[in-house]
C-alpha positions in Angstrom: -91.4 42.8 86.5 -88.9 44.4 84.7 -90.0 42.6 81.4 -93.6 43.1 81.8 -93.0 46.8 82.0 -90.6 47.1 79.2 -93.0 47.6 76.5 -94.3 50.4 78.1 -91.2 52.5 78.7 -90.6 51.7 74.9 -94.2 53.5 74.5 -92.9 55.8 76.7 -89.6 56.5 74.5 -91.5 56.7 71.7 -94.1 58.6 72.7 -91.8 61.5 73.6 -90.2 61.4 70.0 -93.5 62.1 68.7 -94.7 65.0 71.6 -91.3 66.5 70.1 -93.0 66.9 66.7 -96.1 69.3 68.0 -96.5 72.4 66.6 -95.6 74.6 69.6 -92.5 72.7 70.0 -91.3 73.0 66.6 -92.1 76.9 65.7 -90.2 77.4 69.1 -87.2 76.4 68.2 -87.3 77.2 63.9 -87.5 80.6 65.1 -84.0 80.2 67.1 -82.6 77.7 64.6 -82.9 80.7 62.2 -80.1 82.1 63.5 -77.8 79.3 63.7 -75.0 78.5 61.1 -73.6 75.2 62.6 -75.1 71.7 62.7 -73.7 71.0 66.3 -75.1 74.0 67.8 -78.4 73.4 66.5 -78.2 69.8 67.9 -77.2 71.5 71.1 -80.1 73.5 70.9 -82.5 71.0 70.6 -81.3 68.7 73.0 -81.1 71.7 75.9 -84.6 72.4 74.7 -85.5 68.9 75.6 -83.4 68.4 78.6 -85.7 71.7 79.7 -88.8 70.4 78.8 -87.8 66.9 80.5 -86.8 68.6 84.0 -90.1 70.5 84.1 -92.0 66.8 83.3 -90.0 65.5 86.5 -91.1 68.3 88.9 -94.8 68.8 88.0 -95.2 64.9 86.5 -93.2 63.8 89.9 -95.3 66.1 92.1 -98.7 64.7 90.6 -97.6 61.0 90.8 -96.0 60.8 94.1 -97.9 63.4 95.9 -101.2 63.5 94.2 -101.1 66.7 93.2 -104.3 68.6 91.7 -103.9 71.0 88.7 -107.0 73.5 88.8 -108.3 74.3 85.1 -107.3 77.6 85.7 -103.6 76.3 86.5 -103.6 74.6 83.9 -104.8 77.0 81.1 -102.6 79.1 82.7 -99.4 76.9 82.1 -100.4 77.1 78.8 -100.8 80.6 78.1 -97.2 81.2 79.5 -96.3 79.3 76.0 -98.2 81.0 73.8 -97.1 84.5 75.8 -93.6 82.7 74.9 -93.9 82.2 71.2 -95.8 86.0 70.3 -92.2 87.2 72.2 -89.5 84.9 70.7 -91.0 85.6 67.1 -91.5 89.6 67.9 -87.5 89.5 69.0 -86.6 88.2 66.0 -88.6 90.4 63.8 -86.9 93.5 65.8 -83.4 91.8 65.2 -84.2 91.1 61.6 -85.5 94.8 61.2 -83.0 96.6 62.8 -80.3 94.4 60.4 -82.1 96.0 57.4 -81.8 99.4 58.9 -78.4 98.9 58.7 -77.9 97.7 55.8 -76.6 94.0 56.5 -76.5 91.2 53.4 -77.6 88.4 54.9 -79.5 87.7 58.4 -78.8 89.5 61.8 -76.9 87.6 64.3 -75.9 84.3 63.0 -75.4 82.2 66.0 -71.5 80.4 65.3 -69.9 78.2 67.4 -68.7 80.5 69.5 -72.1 82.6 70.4 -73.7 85.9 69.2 -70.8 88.3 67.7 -73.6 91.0 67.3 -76.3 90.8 69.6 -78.7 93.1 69.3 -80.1 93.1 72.9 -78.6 93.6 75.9 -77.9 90.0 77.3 -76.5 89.2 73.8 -74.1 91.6 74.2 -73.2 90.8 77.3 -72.6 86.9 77.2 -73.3 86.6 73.3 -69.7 85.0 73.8 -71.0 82.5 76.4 -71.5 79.0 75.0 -73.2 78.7 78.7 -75.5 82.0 77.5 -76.3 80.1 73.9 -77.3 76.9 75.9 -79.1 78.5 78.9 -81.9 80.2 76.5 -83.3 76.7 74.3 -83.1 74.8 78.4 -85.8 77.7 79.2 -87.5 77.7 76.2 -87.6 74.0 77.2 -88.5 74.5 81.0 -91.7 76.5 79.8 -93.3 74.2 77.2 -92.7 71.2 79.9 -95.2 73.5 82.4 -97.8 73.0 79.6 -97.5 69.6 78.8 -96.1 67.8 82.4 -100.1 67.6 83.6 -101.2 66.2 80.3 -98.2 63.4 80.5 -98.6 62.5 84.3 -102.4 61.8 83.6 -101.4 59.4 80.8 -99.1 57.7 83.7 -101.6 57.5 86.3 -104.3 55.8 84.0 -101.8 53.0 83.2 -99.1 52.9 85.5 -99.9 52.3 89.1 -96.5 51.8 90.6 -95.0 55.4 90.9 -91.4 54.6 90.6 -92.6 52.6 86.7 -94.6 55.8 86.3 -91.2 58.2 86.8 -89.4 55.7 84.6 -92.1 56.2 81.9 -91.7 60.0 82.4 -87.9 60.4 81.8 -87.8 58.1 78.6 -90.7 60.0 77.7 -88.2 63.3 78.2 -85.2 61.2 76.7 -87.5 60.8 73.5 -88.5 64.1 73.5 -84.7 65.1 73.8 -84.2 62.5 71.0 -87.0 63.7 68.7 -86.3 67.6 69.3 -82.3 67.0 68.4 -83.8 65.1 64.7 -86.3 68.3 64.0 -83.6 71.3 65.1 -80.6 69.2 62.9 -82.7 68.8 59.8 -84.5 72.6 60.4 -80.6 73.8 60.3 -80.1 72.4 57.0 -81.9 75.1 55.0 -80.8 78.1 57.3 -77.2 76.9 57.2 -77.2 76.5 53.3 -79.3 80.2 52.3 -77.0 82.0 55.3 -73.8 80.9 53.4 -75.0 82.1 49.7 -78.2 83.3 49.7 -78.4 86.2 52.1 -81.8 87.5 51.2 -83.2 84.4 51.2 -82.0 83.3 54.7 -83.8 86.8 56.1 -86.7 85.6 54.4 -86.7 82.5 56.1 -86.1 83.9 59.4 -89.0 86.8 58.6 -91.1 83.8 58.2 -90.6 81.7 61.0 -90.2 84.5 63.3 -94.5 85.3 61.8 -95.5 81.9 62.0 -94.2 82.3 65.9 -96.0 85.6 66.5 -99.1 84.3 64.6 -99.4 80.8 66.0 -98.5 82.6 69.1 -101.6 84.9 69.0 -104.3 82.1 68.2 -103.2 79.5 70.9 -103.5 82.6 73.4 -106.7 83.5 71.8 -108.1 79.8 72.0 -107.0 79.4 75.8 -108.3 83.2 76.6 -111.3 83.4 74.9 -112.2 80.1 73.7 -111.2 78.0 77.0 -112.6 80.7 79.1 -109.1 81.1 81.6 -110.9 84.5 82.6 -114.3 83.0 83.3 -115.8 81.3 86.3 -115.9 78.0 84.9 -113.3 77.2 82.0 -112.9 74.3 80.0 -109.6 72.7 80.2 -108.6 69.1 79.0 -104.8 68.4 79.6 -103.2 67.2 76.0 
């Protein structure tokens, strides 16, 4: 049994490296990788991101396997919203931070992240636990919990249409999240690479990069909420939603 069902928790593995790499996921966490200075935290960072994203795929996935448990389109389309609401405020944030550091007069980008947290926060809870490597942790593992709402119907659907023994099915679902973890580690250690290098001599050009992915998160933001609003019809009587 187990050998027969190998191949597909491979797919499964494999499958979650490559959900790691949609677009959502990645502007999410470039616009928080801007800030960061170190390699290792930005490997923390992604894999809290996917360790968020994973336990949200156990709950919903879980719930929909085991219990048979219905997502309503207007659920659903309302899971997703939540990440698009997400990404218009994570990239707005950063634009504030950025502008506010220009006010001031800083040389290079507003709140580096170090190792050892946020040494000038600009909002409150930055001030507060900017110090906490708990605090720098916490906020990628929500990031994380939020884009698994959107995507844990989509993945459970997959299970059900292959996998008819639940317990195989949750196996498929967490090395699905362990890829994912995997995959999102690869994308925020190789987005570091650039931010780390421009922060340390090129000031102006790390704020640049930051402006831009902080944009691309407001403006990719703004059409996915657009598309599910207007285009999906979440307001309507009837809207369309496919899980994916």
């Amino acid at each position: 049994m187990i050998a027969s069902a190998f191949p597909l928790l491979l797919l499964g593995f494999s499958l979650g490296i490559r959900h790691a790499t949609d677009a959502d996921h990645v502007i999410a966490v470039a616009t928080i990788v801007s800030r960061v200075r170190s390699l290792g935290v930005a490997l923390l960072i992604g894999a809290m991101w996917g360790l968020g994203h994973t336990v949200t795929l156990m709950l919903i996935g879980g719930g929909i396997l085991l219990f048979g448990l219905v997502v309503p389109p207007h659920v659903g389309l309302a899971m997703e919203l939540t990440v698009a609401l997400m990404l218009i405020g994570l990239g707005a944030y950063h634009l504030l931070r950025i502008y506010r550091a220009v006010r001031r007069g800083e040389p290079q980008a507003p709140a580096a992240e170090h190792h050892d947290g946020h040494r000038h926060g600009v909002g409150w809870a930055d001030r507060v636990f900017g110090r906490s490597r708990l605090y720098v942790s916490l906020r990628p593992l929500l990031i994380g919990v939020v884009h698994g709402v959107a995507g844990s119907a989509a993945v459970a659907l997959l299970v059900l249409t292959t996998v008819h023994d639940p317990r195989w099915g949750l196996g498929y679902i967490a090395l699905f999240g362990a890829g994912t973890i995997a995959g999102m580690m690869l994308i925020t250690g190789m987005l570091a690479v650039p931010f780390a290098y421009t922060s340390a001599r090129f000031g102006g050009m790390h704020r640049a990069l930051g402006t831009a992915a902080a944009l691309l998160s407001v403006g990719f933001g703004l059409f996915l909420a657009y598309d599910i609003s207007i285009g999906s019809g979440l307001f309507t009587a009837n809207p369309q939603w496919t899980p994916g």
